[in-house]
C-alpha positions as CSV (number, residue, x, y, z in Angstrom):
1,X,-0.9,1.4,-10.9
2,X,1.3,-0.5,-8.5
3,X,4.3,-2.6,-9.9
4,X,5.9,-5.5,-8.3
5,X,9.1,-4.3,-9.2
6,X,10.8,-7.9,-8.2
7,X,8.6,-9.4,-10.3
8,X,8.9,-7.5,-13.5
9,X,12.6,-6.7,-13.0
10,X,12.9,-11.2,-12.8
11,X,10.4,-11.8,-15.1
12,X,12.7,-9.3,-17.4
13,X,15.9,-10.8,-16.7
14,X,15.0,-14.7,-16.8
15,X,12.6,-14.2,-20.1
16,X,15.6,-12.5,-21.9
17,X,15.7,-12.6,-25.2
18,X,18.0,-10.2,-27.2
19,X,17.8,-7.9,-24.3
20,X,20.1,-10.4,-22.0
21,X,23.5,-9.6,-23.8
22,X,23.3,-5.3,-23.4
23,X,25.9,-4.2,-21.1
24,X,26.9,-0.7,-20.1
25,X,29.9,0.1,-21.7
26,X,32.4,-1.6,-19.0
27,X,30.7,-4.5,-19.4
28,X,27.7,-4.5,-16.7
29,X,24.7,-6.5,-18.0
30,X,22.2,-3.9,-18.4
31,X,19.5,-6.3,-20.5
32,X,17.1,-6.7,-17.5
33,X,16.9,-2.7,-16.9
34,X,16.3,-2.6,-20.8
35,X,13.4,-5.1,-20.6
36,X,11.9,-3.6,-18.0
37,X,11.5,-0.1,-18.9
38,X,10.2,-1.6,-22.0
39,X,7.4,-3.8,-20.3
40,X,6.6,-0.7,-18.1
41,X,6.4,1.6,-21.3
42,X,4.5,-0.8,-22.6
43,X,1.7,-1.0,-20.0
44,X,1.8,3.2,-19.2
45,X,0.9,3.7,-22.6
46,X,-1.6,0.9,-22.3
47,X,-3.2,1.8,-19.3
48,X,-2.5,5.1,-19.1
49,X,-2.5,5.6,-15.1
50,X,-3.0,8.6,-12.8
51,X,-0.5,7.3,-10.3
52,X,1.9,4.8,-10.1
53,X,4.3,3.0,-7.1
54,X,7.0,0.5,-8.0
55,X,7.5,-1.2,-4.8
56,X,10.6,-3.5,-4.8
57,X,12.2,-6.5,-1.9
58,X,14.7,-5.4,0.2
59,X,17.7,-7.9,0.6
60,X,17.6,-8.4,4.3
61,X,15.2,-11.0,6.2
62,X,12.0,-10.1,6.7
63,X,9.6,-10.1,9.7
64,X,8.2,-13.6,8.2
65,X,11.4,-15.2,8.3
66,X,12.1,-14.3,12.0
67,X,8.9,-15.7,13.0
68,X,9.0,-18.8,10.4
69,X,13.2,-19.7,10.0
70,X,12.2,-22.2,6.8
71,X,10.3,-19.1,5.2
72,X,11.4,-19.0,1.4
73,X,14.6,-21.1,2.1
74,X,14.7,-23.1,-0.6
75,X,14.7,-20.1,-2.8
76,X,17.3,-19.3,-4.2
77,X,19.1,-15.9,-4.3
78,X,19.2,-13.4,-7.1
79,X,21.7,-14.2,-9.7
80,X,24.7,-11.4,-9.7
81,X,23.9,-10.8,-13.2
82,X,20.7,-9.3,-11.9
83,X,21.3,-8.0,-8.7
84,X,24.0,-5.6,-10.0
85,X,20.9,-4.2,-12.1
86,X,19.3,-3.2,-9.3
87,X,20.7,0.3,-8.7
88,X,20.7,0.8,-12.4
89,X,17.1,0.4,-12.7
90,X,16.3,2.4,-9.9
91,X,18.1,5.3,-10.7
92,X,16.9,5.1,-13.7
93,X,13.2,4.9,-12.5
94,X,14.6,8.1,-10.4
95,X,15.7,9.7,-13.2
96,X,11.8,9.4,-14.7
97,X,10.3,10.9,-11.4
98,X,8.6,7.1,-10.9
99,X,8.1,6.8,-7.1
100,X,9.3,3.5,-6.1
101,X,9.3,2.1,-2.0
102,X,10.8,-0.3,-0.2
103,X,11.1,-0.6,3.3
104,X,13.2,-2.9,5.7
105,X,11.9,-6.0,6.7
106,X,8.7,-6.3,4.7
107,X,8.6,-7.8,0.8
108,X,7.1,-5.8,-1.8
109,X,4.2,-7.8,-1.6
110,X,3.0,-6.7,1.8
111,X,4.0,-2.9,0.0
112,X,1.4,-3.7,-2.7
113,X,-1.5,-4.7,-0.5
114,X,-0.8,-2.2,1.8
115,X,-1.3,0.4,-1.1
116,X,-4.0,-1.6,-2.9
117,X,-6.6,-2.0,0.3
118,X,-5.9,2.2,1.1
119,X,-6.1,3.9,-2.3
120,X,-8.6,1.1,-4.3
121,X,-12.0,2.8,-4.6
122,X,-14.5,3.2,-7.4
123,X,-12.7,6.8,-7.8
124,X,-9.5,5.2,-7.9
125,X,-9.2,1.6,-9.2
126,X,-5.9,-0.2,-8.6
127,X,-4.3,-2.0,-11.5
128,X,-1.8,-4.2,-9.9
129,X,1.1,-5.2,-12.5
130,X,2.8,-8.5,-10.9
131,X,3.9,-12.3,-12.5
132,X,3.1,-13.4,-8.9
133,X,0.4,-15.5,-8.2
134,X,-0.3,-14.5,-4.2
135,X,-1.2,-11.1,-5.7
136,X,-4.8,-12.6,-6.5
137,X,-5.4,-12.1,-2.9
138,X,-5.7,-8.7,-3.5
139,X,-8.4,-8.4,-5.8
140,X,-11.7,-6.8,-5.5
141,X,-14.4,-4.6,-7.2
142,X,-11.9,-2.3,-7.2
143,X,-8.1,-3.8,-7.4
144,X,-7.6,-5.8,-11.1
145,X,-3.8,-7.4,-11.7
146,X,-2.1,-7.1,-14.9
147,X,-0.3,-10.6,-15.6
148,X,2.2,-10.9,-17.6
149,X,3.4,-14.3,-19.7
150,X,5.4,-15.4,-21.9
151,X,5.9,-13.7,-25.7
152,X,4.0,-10.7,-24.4
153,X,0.7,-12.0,-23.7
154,X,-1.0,-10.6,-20.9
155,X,-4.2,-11.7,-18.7
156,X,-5.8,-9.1,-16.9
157,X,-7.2,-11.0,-13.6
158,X,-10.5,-9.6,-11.5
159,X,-11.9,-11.0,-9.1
160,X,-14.2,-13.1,-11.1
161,X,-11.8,-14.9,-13.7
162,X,-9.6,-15.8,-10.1
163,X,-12.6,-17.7,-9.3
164,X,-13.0,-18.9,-12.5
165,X,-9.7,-20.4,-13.2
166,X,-9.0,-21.7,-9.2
167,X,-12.5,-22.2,-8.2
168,X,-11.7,-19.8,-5.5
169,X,-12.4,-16.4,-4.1
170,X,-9.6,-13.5,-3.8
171,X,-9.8,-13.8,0.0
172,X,-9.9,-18.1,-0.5
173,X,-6.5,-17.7,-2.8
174,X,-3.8,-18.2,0.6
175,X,-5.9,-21.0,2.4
176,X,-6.2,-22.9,-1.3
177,X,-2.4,-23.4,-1.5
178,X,-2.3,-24.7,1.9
């Protein structure tokens, strides 16, 4: 299983419910690291994976935004609410022995696909666990995403239900939002 740890971690922090007012005891907002480690419980014990590989943005520019200068600038940036989760959910995920990656000027994204196209056989099927959409460019025979929405409903995409819901191949997903 590979997690999109950006994803979850925002999908986490923006869906709070209860979870948004936990702090740590000197009062550092801890409610996205809660929901997390809940939503990844959740889908261990559900999928129950061999291997798993949280890969996770770094802060600094990527090679896409030295080559492209309007790449992702209307975006905004990650609340400070969130952000100052970061290092608490990682050594956390530490803490468990869960390998997570990251590496300097590339987004989690390119992390994911890297690790989905090498270790996604019949032997080994990848269960990508992402709320991003550009992941179903990924998907094969062997490479399913785990999509989570709201209230803790999930669709499980393949290859074939991508088609069916955007009339588009996998490999068709990047040139159908252009």
């Amino acid at each position: 299983m590979i997690i999109d740890g950006n994803s979850i971690i925002n999908r986490a922090f923006f869906g709070l419910g209860q979870g948004g007012r936990l702090t740590a005891p000197d009062g550092t907002p801890t409610g996205a690291v809660y929901t997390f480690l809940n939503m990844f419980l959740r889908y261990f014990n559900e999928y129950q994976p061999t291997h798993i590989c949280i890969a996770f943005d770094r802060p600094e520019p990527t090679f896409r935004h030295k080559r492209y200068e309007d790449y992702k600038a209307t975006r905004k940036g990650m609340p400070e609410e969130l952000a100052v989760q970061m290092p608490i959910l990682k050594s956390c995920l530490e803490a468990l022995r869960i390998y997570n990656v990251e590496k300097a000027g590339y987004e989690a994204d390119d992390i994911i696909g890297t690790f989905a196209a090498r270790y996604g056989s019949k032997e080994l099927p990848v269960y990508i666990l992402s709320g991003d959409r550009d992941d179903f460019q990924l998907l094969n025979e062997n490479v399913t995403q785990i999509y989570p929405q709201n209230r803790g409903e999930t669709t499980v995409y393949t290859p074939e239900l991508v088609f069916e819901k955007m009339g588009v191949r996998p490999d068709q997903v990047v040139i159908s939002k252009l």
